[in-house]
C-alpha positions as CSV (number, residue, x, y, z in Angstrom):
1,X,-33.6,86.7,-27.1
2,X,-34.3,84.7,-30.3
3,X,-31.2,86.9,-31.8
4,X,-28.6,86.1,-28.7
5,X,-29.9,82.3,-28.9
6,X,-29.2,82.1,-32.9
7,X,-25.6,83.9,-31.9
8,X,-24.3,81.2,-30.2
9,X,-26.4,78.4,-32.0
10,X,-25.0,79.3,-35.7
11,X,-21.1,79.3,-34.9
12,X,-21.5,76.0,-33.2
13,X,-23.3,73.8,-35.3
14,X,-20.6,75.2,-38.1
15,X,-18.3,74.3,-35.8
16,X,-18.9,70.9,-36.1
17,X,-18.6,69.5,-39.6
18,X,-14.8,69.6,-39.3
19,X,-15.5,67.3,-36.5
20,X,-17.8,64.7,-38.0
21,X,-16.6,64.8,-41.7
22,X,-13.4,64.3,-43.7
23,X,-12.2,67.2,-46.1
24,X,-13.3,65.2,-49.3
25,X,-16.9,64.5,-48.0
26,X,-17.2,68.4,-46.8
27,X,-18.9,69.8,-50.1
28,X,-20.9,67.0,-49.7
29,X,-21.7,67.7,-46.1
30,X,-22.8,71.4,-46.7
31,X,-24.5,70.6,-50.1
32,X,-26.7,68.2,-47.9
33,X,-27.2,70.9,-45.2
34,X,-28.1,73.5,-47.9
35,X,-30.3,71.3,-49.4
36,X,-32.3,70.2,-45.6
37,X,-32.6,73.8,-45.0
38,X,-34.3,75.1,-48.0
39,X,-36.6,72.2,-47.7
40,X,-37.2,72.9,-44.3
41,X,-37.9,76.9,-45.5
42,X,-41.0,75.1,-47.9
43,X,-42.2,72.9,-44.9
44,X,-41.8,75.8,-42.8
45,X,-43.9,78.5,-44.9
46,X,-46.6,76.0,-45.9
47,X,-47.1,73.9,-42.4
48,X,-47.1,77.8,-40.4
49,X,-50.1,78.8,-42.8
50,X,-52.2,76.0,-42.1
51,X,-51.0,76.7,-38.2
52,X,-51.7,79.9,-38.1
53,X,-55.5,79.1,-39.2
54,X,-56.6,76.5,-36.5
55,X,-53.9,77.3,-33.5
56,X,-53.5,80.2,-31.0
57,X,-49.4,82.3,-31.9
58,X,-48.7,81.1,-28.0
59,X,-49.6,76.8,-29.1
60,X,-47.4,77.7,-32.4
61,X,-44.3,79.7,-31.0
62,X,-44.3,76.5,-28.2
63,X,-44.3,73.7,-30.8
64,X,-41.7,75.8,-31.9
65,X,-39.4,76.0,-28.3
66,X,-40.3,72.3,-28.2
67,X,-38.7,71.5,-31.8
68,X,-35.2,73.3,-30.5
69,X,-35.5,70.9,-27.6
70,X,-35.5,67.9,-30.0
71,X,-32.9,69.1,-32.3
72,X,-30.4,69.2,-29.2
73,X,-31.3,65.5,-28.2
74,X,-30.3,64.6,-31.5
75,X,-27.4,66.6,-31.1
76,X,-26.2,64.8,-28.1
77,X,-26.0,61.2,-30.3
78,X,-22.9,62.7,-32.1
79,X,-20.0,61.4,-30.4
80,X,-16.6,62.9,-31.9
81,X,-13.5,64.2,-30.0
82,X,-13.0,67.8,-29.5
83,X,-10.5,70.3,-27.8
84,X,-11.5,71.1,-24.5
85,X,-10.0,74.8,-23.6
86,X,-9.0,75.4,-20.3
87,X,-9.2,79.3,-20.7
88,X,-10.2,82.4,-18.6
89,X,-10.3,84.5,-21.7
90,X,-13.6,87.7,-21.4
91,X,-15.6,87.2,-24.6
92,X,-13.3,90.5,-25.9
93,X,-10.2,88.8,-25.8
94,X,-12.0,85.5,-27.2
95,X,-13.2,88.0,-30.0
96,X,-9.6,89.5,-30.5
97,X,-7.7,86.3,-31.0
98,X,-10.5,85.2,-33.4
99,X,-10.1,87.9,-35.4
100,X,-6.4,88.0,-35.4
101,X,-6.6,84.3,-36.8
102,X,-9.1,85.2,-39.5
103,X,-6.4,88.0,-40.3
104,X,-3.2,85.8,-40.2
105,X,-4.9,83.3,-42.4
106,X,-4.7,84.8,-46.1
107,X,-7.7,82.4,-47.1
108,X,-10.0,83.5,-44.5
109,X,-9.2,86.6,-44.6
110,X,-9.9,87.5,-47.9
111,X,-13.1,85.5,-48.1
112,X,-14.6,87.3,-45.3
113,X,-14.0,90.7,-47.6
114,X,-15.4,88.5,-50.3
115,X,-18.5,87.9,-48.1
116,X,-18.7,90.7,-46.7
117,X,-19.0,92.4,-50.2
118,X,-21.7,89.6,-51.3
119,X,-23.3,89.8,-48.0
120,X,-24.2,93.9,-48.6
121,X,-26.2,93.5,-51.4
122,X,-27.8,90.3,-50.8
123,X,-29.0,89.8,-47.8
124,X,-30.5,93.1,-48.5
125,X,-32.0,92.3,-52.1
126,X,-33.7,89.6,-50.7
127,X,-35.0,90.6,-47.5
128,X,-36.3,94.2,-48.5
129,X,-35.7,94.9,-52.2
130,X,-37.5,92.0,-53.5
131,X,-40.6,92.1,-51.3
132,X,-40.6,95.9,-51.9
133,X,-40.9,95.1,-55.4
134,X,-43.6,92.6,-55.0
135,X,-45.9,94.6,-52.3
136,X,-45.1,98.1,-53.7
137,X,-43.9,98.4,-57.0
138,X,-46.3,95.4,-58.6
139,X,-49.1,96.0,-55.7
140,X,-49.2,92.1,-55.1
141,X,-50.4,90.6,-52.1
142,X,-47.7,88.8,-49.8
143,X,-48.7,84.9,-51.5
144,X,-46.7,85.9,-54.7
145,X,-43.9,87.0,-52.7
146,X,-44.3,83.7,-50.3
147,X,-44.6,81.6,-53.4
148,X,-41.4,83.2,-54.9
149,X,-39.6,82.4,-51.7
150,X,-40.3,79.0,-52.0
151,X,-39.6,78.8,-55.8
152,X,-36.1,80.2,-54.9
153,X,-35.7,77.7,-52.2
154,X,-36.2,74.6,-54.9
155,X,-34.0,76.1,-57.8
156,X,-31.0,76.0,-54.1
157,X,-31.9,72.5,-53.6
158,X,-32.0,71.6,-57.2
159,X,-28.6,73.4,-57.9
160,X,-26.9,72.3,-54.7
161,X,-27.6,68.6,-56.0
162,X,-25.8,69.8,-59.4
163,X,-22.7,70.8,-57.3
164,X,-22.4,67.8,-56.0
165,X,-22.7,66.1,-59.2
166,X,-20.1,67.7,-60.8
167,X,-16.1,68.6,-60.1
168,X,-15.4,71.8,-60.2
169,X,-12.9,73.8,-59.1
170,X,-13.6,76.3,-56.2
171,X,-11.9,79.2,-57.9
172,X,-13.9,78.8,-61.1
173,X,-17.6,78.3,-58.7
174,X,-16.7,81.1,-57.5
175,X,-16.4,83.1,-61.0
176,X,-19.3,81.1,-62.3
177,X,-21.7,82.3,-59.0
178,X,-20.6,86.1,-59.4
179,X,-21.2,86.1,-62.9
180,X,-24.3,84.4,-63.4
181,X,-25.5,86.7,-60.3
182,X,-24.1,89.7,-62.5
183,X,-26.5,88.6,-65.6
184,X,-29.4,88.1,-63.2
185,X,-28.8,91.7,-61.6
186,X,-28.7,93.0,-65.0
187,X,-31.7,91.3,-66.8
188,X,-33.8,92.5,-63.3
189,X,-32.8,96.1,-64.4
190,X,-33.7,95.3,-68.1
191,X,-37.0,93.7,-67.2
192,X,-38.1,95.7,-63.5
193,X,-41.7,96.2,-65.6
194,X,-42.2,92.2,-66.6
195,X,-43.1,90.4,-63.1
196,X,-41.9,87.2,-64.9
197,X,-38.9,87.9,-66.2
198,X,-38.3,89.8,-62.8
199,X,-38.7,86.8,-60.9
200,X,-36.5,84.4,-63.8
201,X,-33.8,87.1,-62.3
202,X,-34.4,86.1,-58.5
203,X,-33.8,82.5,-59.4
204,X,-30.7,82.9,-61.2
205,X,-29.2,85.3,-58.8
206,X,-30.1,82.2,-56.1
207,X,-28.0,80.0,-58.6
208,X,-25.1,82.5,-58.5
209,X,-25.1,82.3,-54.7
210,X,-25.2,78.4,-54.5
211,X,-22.2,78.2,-57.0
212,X,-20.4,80.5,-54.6
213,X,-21.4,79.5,-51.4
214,X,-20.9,75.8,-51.0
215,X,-17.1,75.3,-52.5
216,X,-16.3,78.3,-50.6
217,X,-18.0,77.5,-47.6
218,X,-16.6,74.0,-47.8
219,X,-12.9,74.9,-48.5
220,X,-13.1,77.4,-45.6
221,X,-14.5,74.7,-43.3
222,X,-11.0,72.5,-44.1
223,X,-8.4,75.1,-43.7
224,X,-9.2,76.1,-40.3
225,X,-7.2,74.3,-37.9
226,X,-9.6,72.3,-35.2
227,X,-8.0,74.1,-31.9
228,X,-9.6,77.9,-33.6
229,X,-12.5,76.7,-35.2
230,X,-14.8,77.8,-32.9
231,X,-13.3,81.8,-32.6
232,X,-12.6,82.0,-36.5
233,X,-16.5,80.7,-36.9
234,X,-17.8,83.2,-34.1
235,X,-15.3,85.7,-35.3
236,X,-17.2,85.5,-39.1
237,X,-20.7,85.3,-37.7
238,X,-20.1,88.0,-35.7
239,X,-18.8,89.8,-39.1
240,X,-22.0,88.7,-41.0
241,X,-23.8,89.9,-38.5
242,X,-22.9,92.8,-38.5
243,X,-23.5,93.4,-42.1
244,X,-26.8,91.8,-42.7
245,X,-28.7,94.6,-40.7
246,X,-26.5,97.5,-43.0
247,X,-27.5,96.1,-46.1
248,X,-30.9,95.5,-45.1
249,X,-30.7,99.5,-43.8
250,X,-28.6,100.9,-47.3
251,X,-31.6,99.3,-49.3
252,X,-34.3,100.8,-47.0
253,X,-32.7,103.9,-47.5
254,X,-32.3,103.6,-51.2
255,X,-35.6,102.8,-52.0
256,X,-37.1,105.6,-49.8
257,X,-34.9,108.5,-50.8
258,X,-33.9,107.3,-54.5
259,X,-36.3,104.5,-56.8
260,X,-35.8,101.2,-57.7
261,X,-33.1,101.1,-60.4
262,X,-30.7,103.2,-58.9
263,X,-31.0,100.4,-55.6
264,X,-30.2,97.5,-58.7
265,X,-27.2,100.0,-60.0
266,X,-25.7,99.5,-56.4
267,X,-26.1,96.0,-56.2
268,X,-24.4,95.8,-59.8
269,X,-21.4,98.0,-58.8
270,X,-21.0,95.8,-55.7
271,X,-20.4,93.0,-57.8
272,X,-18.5,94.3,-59.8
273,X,-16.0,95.2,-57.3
274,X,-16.5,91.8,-56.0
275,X,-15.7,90.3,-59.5
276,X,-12.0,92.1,-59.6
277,X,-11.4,91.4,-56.1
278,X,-11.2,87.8,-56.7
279,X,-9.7,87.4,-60.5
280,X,-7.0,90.2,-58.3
281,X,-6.3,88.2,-55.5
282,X,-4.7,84.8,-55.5
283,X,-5.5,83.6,-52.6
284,X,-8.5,82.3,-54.1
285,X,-7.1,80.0,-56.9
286,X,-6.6,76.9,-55.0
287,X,-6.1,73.8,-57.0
288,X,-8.4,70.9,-55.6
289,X,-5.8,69.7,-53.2
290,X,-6.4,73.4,-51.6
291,X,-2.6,74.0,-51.0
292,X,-1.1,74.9,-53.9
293,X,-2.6,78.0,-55.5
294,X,-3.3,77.9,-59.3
295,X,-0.8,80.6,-61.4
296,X,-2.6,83.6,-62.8
């Protein structure tokens, strides 16, 4: 249920910072969202401990239905136009056109193979490869890993506030992001036996992402047009969605039938590939007026 809920949730509340904000204040917008949601992640681990020692799971998980309930009160103050669809379309067909939209639209397009490259190694690094690392390959209890988790979640709020501080160019974030993440994935397979050093690598992989993420995220957010934004959105969840649970599944498997450094040689070749995809394709080198495309 909580999975169906978060399905039509996430496209959504994408869906609407086209709608509230201009293109210029869109970095801005998402660097702010980043930021509110990593906070949120430390508020969130530290509050549930102390919950989880003086309240029943059935009083928690309802302070929790009741805090959705709030959200979409404040939801209903924002007051922008939209495009109401008068359409009979079956979720298929809703699908199909989304897609074909994401397909037509070279930008789009290739930044959903883009992310769809990131997404299989790092959702998966995070969510199993890490913790594996921390509960079986260091024997540490689950408060390093927590701790780590929110360490992570600083250094994103901390490096989101530096994006929005400086003017870069969305090609070059990008670059910047995969690299740093390739150094990071590199100096975990140097240092796998030095828990601190192992960690340093976390953080700057975290960098990487954030250097990525938000231009991209942000650029993507002002070239769809308003009428498809809520299929092309739906249309990449539905993509991401579909490879979070694949990566979390080729890391399971690595670490079970292979060892530890042959999981970080995957994620290093995935970036790799990810690395000459976009110095390959030019879609990616917008200049900052995101129309015409910086020559190679």
């Amino acid at each position: 249920m909580s999975s169906i809920i978060n399905s039509i949730f996430t496209p959504a509340i994408a869906s609407l910072y086209p709608l509230i904000l201009s293109k210029k204040d869109m970095k801005i917008g998402k660097s702010y969202r980043t930021m509110l949601s990593k906070l949120q992640l430390i508020l969130g681990v530290g509050l549930s401990g102390i919950l989880f020692n003086v309240m029943s799971i059935e009083l928690i998980m309802l302070i929790n239905g009741v805090s959705f309930i709030i959200s979409s009160l404040f939801e209903r103050q924002i007051k922008e136009s939209y495009i109401i669809q008068n359409t009979k379309e079956k979720f298929l067909s809703l699908l199909k056109n989304g897609l074909n939209y994401v397909i037509k639209t070279p930008l789009l397009f290739h930044y959903n193979v883009l992310s769809t490259l990131l997404n299989l190694y790092f959702v998966g690094y995070l969510a199993i490869f890490v913790r594996y690392i921390f509960l079986e390959y260091y024997n540490l209890n689950e408060i390093y890993y927590s701790n780590t988790v929110i360490a992570y979640s600083i250094i994103i709020i901390l490096t989101t506030y530096i994006i929005n501080k400086i003017d870069l160019n969305e090609y070059y974030a990008i670059l910047i992001g995969l690299f740093t993440q390739l150094f990071a994935i590199v100096m975990s397979l140097m240092f796998i036996d030095h828990l601190y050093l192992f960690i340093i690598s976390i953080l700057l992989s975290n960098v990487g992402l954030i250097f990525y993420n938000i231009p991209m995220v942000s650029k993507i957010m002002c070239e769809i047009d308003k009428e498809f934004m809520s299929r092309a959105i739906g249309t990449m969840s539905f993509i991401s969605s579909v490879t979070m649970p694949l990566s979390n599944y080729i890391y399971g498997l690595l670490l079970e039938k292979y060892n530890v450094e042959f999981a970080i040689i995957f994620t290093l070749f995935v970036l790799i590939v990810s690395v000459i995809y976009v110095l390959l394709r030019k879609e990616f080198r917008f200049d900052d007026e995101g129309k015409q495309m910086i020559k190679s």
